[in-house]
Structure formats: C-alpha cells, structure tokens
KELO-742463 format. One line per 5 residues: number of its first residue (from 1); their letters; for each residue y, z, x of C-alpha. Coordinates in nm, 3 decimals, decimal comma. Layout:
<recs>
NUM) a) Y/Z/X | ...
</recs>
This chain:
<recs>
1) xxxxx) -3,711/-9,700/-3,852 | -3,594/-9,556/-4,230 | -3,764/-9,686/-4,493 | -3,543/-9,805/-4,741 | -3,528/-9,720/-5,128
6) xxxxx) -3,532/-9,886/-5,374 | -3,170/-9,877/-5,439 | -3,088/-9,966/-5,045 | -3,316/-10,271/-5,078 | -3,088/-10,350/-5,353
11) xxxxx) -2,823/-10,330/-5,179 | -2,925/-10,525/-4,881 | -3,087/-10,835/-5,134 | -2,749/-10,818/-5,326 | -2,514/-10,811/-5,006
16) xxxxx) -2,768/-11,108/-4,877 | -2,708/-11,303/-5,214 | -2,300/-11,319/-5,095 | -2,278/-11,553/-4,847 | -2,337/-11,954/-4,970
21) xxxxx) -2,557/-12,006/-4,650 | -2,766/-11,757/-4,735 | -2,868/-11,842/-5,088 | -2,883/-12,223/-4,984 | -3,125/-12,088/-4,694
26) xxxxx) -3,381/-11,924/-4,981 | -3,311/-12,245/-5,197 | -3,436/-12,429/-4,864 | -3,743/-12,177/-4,811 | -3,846/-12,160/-5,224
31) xxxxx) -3,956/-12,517/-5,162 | -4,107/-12,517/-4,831 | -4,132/-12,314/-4,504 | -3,881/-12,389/-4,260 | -3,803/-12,347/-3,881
36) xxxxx) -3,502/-12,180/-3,767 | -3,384/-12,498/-3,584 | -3,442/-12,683/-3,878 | -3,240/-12,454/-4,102 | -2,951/-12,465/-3,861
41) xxxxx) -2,946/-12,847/-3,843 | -2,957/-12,916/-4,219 | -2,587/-12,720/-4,226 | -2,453/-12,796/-3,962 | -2,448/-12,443/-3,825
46) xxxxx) -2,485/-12,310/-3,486 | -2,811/-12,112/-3,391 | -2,625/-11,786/-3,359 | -2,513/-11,838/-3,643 | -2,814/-11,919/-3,869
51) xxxxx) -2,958/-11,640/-3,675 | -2,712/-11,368/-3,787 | -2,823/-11,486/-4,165 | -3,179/-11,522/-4,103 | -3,141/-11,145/-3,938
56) xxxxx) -2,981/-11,000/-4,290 | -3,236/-11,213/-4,481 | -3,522/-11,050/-4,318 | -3,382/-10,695/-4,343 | -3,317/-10,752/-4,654
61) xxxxx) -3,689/-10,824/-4,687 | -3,646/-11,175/-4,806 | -3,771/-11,378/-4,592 | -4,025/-11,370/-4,309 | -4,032/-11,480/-3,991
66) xxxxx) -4,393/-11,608/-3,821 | -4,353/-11,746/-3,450 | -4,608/-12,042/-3,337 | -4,582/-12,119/-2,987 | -4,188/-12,128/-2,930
71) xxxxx) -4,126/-12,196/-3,316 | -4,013/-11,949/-3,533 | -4,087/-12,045/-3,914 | -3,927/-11,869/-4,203 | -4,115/-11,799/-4,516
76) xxxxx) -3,946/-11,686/-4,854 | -4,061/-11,354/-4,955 | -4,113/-11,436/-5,334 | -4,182/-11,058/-5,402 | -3,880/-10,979/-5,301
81) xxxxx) -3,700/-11,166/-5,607 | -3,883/-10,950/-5,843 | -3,638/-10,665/-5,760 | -3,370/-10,842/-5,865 | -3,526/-10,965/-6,170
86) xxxxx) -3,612/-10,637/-6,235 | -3,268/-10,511/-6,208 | -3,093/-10,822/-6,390 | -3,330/-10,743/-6,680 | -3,261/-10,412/-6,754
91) xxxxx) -2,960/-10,567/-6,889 | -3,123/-10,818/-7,123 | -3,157/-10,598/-7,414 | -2,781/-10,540/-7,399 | -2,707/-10,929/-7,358
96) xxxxx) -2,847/-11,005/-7,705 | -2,703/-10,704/-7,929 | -2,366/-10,783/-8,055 | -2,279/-10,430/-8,035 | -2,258/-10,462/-7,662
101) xxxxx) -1,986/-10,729/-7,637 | -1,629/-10,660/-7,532 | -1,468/-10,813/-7,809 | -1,628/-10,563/-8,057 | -1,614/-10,299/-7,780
106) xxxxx) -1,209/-10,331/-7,834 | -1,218/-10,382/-8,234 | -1,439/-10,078/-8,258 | -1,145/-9,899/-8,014 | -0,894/-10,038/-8,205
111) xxxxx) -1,077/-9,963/-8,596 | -1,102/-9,570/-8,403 | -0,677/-9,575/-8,386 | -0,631/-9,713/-8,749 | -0,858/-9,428/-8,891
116) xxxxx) -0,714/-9,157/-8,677 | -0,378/-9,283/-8,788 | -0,483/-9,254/-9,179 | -0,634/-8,914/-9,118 | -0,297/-8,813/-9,040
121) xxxx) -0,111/-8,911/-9,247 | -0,371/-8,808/-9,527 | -0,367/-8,456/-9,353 | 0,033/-8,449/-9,417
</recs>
C-alpha cells in the first residue's frame, strides 16, 4: 500500500469533511467511542451504508477501528485534526490584516485605474 503525503491526507480528511454523516460521525466519536451498529442506528442509516463512511473515515486516517469479539468500535483519531488545523491556520495571519480583505483588494484595483488614468492624461 502507498503511503500517502501530506497533501493526499489532505485531501482524503477534506473530501471526508463533505458528507453531513460523516462529520456528525466524528462529532459522535469526539465524545465517546462508538460501535458501528451503534453509529448506524443513531441515523437511521443502513450498515452498508455507515460502512462506506466509516471506510473513507479510516482511510482518511480519522478514525480507528478496534474489533472485540464480533464488535467493531470506532475511535476518533484526534491527531488527525491537527492537519487540518495546521492547514486552516496558515491562513490566520491573513484573516486579521485588513490588507487581505476583498473589499480593499478591489479599492486598491480600482485606486490602480484612477492613477493610470491621471498618468495619462498628465503624459499628454
């Protein structure tokens, strides 16, 4: 089996993070392990079905699976959050500066025009 990159991993957590089920499964798990059964029963989903999210959830290296007798728990993989914290906070820095909005992003395009313009006609 690959091993996956960082970026891949990334991928995976972020294309995990899409579907409802999915992120109310981990809300379910950050509390308290939980067996598949259970999982499936709390929303109303079929087994195949909470199986084919558990299955991306554990690729995606979120959650873990630990069988006990003919259980299967789940387990959230907390250290797999830190990736997308990581990621999300790269970003931070940006969030506060007022430089970085999109409203000053379009007056600084639009004070860019006006002093081209005057250039011109200055030039003429």
């Amino acid at each position: 089996m690959k091993a996956h990159t960082d970026s891949d991993n990334l991928d995976l957590v972020f294309d995990a993070l899409a579907s409802v089920h999915r992120r109310e499964i981990l809300h379910t798990l950050s509390l308290q392990p939980a067996s598949i059964s259970d999982l499936a029963t709390q929303r109303d989903l079929s087994l195949q079905a909470i199986h084919k999210h558990i299955n991306l959830l554990v690729e995606a290296g979120m959650v873990t699976r630990k069988k006990s007798g003919r259980v299967t728990f789940l387990t959230l993989n907390r250290a797999s959050m830190r990736g997308i914290q990581k990621w999300i906070n790269q970003f931070q820095a940006h969030w506060d500066g007022p430089q970085e909005s999109l409203e000053n992003y379009a007056q600084t395009v639009e004070f860019k025009k006006q002093l081209k313009s005057l250039t011109k006609k200055e030039k003429k």
